[in-house]
N, C-alpha and C positions, 0 to 999 in steps of 0.2 A: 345227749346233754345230761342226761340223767345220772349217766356213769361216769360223766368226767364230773359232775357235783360232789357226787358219793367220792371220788379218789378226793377231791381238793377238801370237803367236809372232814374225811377220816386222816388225812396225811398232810392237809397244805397246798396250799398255792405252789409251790415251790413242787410236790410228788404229780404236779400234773404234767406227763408226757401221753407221747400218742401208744408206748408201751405201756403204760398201767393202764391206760382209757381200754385197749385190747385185752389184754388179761384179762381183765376185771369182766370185761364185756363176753368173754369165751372166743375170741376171734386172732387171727392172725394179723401184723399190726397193718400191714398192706391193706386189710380188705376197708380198713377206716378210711382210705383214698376215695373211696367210693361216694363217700357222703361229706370228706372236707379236703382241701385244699394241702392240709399240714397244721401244725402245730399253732401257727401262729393264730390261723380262723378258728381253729378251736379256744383259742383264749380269747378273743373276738367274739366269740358267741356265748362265750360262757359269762361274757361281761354284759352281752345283752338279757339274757337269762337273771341276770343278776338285778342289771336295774330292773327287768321288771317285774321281778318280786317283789322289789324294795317299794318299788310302786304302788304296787296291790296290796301291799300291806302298810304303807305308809295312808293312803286311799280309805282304807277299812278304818284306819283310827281318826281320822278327822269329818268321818264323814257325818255330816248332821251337827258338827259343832260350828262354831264361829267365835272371833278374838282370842279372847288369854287361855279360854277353855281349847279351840285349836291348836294352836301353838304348843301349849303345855303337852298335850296328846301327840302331835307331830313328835316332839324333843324327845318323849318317852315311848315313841314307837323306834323312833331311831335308833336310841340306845339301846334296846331291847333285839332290833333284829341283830346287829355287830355282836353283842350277846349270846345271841344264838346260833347265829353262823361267820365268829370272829373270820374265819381262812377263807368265805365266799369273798365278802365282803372288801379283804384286802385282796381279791383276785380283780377288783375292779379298778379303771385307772384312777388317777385323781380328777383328771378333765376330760370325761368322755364326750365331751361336745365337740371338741375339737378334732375328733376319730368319727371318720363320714359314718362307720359303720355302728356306731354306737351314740351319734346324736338324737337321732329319736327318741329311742328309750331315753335318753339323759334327760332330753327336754320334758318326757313328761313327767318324769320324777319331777324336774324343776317347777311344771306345771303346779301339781301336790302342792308342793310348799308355797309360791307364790299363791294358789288360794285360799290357802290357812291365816294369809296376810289381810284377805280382802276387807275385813272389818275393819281394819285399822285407817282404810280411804288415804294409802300410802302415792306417790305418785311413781309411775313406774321406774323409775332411778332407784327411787327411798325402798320401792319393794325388793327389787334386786340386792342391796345393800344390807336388809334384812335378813335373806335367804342367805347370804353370805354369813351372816354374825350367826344363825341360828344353827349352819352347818359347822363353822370352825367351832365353834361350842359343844355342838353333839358329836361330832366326828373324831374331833380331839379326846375329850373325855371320854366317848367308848371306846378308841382306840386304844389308850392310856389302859383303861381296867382290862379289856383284853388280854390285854399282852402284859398284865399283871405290874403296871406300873402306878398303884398307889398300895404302899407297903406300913402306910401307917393305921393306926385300927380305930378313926373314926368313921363312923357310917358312912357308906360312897352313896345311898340312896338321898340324905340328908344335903351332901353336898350337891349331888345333883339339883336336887331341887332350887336350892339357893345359886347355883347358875340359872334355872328357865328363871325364876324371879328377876336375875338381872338384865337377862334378854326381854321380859316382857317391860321392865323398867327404859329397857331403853327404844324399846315403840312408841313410850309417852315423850320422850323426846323428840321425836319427828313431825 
């Protein structure tokens, strides 16, 4: 997994075959049969791999916080991992709960976020709903800078921020 990171890290989601995972690895591509299926389980595991780093490091920044101070840390961990490894991150699917193989990790990411919620004494509808607004916010906008789609030269750190304020704005609504 480590080598097929390194390919999707230096080249993209897209340069990930089971011939570069070889190369790269010093092996013949056959002898990768031995430890996966095919292509497909290798994007499969690398999607597991994926959440849960996002996890563990989603995990590290909220831990020991509670309400607007979580939250704001959650938003700003988020953006920061797509940051740092924009091509893992679009290696992952949009709905991995619904992929038997990649529901666990998904859920406990989901886990994460829903307890960043906990202070706000949401009911479990309102938290889900939450988790929803906090990802299409962060997901979106790290996606966007990612992939080099805000071209105007106001601060993106500034606008950032004035989105988590509207997401934390819209907690007091509930």
């Amino acid at each position: 997994m480590d080598v097929a990171l390194g390919v999707v890290d230096e080249q993209g989601n897209g340069a990930l075959t089971l011939a570069a995972v070889a190369q790269r690895a010093g092996v013949a591509t056959p002898s990768l049969y031995k430890h996966i299926a095919g292509l497909g389980e290798l994007r499969t595991l690398l999607g597991v791999r994926v959440l849960e780093d996002m996890t563990e490091h989603f995990t590290r920044s909220v831990l020991g916080r509670s309400g607007d101070d979580a939250v704001t840390a959650l938003m700003h961990a988020y953006r920061a991992y797509v940051k740092e490894h924009p091509a893992r991150y679009a290696a992952v699917p949009l709905d991995p709960l619904h992929d038997p193989a990649l529901a666990e990790a998904g859920g406990k990411l989901i886990e994460v976020a829903l307890g960043a919620f906990r202070a706000y004494d949401l009911s479990p509808s309102d938290a889900i709903h939450a988790v929803r607004r906090l990802r299409a916010v962060a997901h979106g906008f790290a996606s966007l800078e990612a992939g080099g789609g805000f071209g105007l030269p106001e601060d993106l750190d500034h606008t950032y921020d004035q989105l988590i304020v509207a997401v934390l704005r819209g907690l007091a609504d509930n």
